[in-house]
VEXMI-534158 format. One record per residue (C-alpha): residue in three letters; x, y, z; chain. Coordinates in Angstrom, 3 decimals, padded with zeros to 6 digits. Layout:
// residues N
{r:Ala; east:X; north:Y; up:Z; c:A} .
...
This chain:
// residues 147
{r:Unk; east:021.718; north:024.480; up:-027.750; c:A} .
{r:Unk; east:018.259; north:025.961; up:-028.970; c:A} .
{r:Unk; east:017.881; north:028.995; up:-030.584; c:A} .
{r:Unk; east:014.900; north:031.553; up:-029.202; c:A} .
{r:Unk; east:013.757; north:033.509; up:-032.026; c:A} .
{r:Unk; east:011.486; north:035.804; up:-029.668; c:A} .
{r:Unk; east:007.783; north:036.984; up:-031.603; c:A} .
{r:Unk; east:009.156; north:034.611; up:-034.878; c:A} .
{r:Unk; east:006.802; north:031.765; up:-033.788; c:A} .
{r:Unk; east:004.190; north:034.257; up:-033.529; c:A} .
{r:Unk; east:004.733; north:035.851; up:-036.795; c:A} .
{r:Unk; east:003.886; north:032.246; up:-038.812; c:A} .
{r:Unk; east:001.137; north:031.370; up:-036.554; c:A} .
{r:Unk; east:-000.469; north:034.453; up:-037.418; c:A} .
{r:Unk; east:000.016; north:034.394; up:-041.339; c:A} .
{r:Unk; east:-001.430; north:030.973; up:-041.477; c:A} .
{r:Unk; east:000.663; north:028.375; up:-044.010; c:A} .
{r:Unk; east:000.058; north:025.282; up:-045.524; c:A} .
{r:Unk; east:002.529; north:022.302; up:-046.762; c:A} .
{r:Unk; east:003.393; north:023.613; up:-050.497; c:A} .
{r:Unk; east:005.503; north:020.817; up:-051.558; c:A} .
{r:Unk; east:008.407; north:018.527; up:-050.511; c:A} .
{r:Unk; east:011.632; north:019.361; up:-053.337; c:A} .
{r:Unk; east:013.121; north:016.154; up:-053.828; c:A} .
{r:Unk; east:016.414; north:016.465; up:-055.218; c:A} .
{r:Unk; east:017.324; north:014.116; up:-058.598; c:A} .
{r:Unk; east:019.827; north:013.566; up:-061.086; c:A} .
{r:Unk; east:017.440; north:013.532; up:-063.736; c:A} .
{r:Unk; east:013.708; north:013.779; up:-063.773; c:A} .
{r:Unk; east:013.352; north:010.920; up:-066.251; c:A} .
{r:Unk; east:014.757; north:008.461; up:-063.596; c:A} .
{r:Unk; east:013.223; north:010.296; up:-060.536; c:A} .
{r:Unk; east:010.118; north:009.964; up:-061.721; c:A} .
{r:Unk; east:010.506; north:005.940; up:-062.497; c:A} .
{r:Unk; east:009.501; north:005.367; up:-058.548; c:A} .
{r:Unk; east:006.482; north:007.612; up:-058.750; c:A} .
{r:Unk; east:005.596; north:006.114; up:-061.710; c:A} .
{r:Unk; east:005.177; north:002.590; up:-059.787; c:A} .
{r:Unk; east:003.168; north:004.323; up:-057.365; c:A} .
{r:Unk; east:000.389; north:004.987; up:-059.643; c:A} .
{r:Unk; east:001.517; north:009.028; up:-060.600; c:A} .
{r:Unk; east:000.798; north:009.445; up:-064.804; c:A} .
{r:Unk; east:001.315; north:013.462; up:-064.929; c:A} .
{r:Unk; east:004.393; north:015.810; up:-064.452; c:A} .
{r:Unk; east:004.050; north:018.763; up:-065.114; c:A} .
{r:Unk; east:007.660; north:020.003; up:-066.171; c:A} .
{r:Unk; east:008.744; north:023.625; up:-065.433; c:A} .
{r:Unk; east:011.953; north:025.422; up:-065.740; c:A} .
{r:Unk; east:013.197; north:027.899; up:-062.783; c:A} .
{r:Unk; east:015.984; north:029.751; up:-064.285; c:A} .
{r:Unk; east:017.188; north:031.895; up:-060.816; c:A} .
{r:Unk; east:017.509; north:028.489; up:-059.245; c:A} .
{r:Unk; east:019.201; north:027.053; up:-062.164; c:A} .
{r:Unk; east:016.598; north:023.644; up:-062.498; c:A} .
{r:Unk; east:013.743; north:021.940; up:-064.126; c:A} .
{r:Unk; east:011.260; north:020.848; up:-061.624; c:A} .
{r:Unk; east:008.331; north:018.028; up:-061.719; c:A} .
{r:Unk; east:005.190; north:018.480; up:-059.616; c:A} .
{r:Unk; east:003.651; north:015.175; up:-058.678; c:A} .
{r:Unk; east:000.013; north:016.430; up:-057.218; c:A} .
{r:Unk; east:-001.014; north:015.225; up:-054.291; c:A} .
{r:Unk; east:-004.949; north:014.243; up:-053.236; c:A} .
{r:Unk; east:-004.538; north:017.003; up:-050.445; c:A} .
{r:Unk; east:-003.441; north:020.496; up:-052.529; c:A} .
{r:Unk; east:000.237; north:019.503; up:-051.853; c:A} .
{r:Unk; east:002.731; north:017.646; up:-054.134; c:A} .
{r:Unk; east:006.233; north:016.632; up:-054.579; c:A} .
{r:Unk; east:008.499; north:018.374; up:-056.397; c:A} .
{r:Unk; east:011.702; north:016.391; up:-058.477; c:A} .
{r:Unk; east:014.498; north:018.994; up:-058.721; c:A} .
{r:Unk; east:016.591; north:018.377; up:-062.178; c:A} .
{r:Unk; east:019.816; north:020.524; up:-061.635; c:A} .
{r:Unk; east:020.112; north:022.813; up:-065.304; c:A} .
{r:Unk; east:024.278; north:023.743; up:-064.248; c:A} .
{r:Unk; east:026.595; north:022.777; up:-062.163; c:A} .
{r:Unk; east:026.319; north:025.926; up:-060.305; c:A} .
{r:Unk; east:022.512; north:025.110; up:-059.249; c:A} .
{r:Unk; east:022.362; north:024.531; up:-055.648; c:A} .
{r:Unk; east:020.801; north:021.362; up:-056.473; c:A} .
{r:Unk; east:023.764; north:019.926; up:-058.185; c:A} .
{r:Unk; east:025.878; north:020.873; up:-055.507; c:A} .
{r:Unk; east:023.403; north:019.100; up:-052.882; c:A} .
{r:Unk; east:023.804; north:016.190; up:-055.246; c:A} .
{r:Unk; east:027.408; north:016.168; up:-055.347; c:A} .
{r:Unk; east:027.335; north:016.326; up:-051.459; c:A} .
{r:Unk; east:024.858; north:014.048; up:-050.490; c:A} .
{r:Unk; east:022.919; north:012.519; up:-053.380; c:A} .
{r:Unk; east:019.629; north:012.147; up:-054.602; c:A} .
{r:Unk; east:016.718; north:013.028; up:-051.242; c:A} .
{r:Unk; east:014.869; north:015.208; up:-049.831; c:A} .
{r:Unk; east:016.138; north:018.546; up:-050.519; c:A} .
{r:Unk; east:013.763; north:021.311; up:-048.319; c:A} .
{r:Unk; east:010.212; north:021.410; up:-047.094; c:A} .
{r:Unk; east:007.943; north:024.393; up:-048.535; c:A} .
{r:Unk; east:005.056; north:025.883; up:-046.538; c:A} .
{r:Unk; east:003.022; north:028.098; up:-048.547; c:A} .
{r:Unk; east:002.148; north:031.654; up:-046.940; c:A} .
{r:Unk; east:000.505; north:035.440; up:-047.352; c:A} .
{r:Unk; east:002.520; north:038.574; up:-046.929; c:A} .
{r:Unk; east:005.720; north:037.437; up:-047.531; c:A} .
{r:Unk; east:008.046; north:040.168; up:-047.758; c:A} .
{r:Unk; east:006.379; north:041.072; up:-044.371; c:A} .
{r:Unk; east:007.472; north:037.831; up:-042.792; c:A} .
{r:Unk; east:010.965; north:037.861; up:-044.279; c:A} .
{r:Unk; east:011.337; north:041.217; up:-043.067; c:A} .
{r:Unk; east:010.243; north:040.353; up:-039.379; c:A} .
{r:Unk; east:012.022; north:036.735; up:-039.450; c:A} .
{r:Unk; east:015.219; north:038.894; up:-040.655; c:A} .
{r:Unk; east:014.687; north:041.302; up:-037.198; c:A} .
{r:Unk; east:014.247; north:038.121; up:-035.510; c:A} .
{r:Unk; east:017.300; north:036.835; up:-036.065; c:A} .
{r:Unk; east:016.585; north:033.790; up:-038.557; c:A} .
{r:Unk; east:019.631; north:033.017; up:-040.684; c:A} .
{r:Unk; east:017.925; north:034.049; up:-044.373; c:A} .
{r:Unk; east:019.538; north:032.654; up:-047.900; c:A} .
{r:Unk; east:017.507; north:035.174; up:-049.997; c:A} .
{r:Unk; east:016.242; north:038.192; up:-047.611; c:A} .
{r:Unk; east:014.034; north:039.653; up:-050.235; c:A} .
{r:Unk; east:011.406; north:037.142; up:-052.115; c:A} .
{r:Unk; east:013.101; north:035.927; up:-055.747; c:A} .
{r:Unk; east:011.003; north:034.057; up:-058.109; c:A} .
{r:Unk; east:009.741; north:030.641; up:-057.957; c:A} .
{r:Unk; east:008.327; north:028.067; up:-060.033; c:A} .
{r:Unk; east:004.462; north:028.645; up:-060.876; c:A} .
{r:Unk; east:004.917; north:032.238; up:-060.937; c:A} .
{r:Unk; east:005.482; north:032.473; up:-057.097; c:A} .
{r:Unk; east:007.565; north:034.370; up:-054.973; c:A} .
{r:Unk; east:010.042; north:032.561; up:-052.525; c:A} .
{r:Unk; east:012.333; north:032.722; up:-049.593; c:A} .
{r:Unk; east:014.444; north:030.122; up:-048.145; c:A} .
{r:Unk; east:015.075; north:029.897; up:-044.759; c:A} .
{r:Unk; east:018.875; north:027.976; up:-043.681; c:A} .
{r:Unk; east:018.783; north:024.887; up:-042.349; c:A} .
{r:Unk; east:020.871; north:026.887; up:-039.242; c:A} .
{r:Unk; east:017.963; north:028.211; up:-038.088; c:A} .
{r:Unk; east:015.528; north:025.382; up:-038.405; c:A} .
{r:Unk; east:016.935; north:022.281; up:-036.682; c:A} .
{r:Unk; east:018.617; north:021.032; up:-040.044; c:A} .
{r:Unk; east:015.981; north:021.510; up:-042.554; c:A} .
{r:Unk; east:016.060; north:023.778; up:-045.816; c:A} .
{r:Unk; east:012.585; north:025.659; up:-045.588; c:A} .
{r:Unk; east:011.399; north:027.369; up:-048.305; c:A} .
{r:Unk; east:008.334; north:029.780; up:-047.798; c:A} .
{r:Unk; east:006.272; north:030.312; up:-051.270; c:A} .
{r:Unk; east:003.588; north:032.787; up:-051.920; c:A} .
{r:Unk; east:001.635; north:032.702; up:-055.176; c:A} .
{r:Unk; east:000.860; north:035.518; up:-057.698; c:A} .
């Protein structure tokens, strides 16, 4: 069964969004990064996102995207309960947007399932939302907007 949304289609087309990142989900960012590595990647930056309770790697990409290696920090981090559920993968897609307390607000009206309704922070001093994989056809999305 699909799910209409109404004006929610709308909403994004109008904000205009790029691909942020794809969060890759890791037991460890020393071995995630092994694979990368072999590829040809020499820099990871290393940050620590203490609401989401990880350390994340960005491996820059040619095109203003990257890939990000998610490190869980506790137990409790979403990341090491992905991990313990389905192992190491692709964890959620990230489109980076403007105005994003105005689309949360008007993606909440429209009915899309919301894990954090008001942005929280993010790594590189951004503000996020992340939209449930209920309401996208099975995917995590996160939507980031920088400071």
């Amino acid at each position: 069964m699909t799910q209409s949304y109404g004006k929610a289609g709308e909403i994004l087309r109008a904000v205009g969004f790029e691909l942020d990142h794809l969060g890759v989900a890791v037991r460890s960012l020393d071995e995630g990064v092994k694979f990368y590595r072999a590829l040809g990647f020499s820099e990871m930056p290393i940050e620590e996102v203490p609401t989401e309770m990880v350390r994340v790697g960005f491996l820059n990409l040619d095109n203003q995207a990257s890939i990000e290696l998610l490190e869980p920090t506790s137990d409790e981090s979403p990341i090491a309960k992905f991990l313990a559920k389905r192992g190491p993968g692709i964890h959620h897609v990230c489109l980076r947007v403007k105005g994003i307390d105005e689309i949360a607000l008007k993606l909440k009206a429209a009915g899309v399932r919301l894990v954090n309704e008001t942005p929280r922070p993010g790594a590189h001093s951004c503000r996020v939302v992340f939209i449930h994989p209920a309401s996208t056809g099975g995917v995590l999305l996160e939507l980031s907007e920088r400071s």
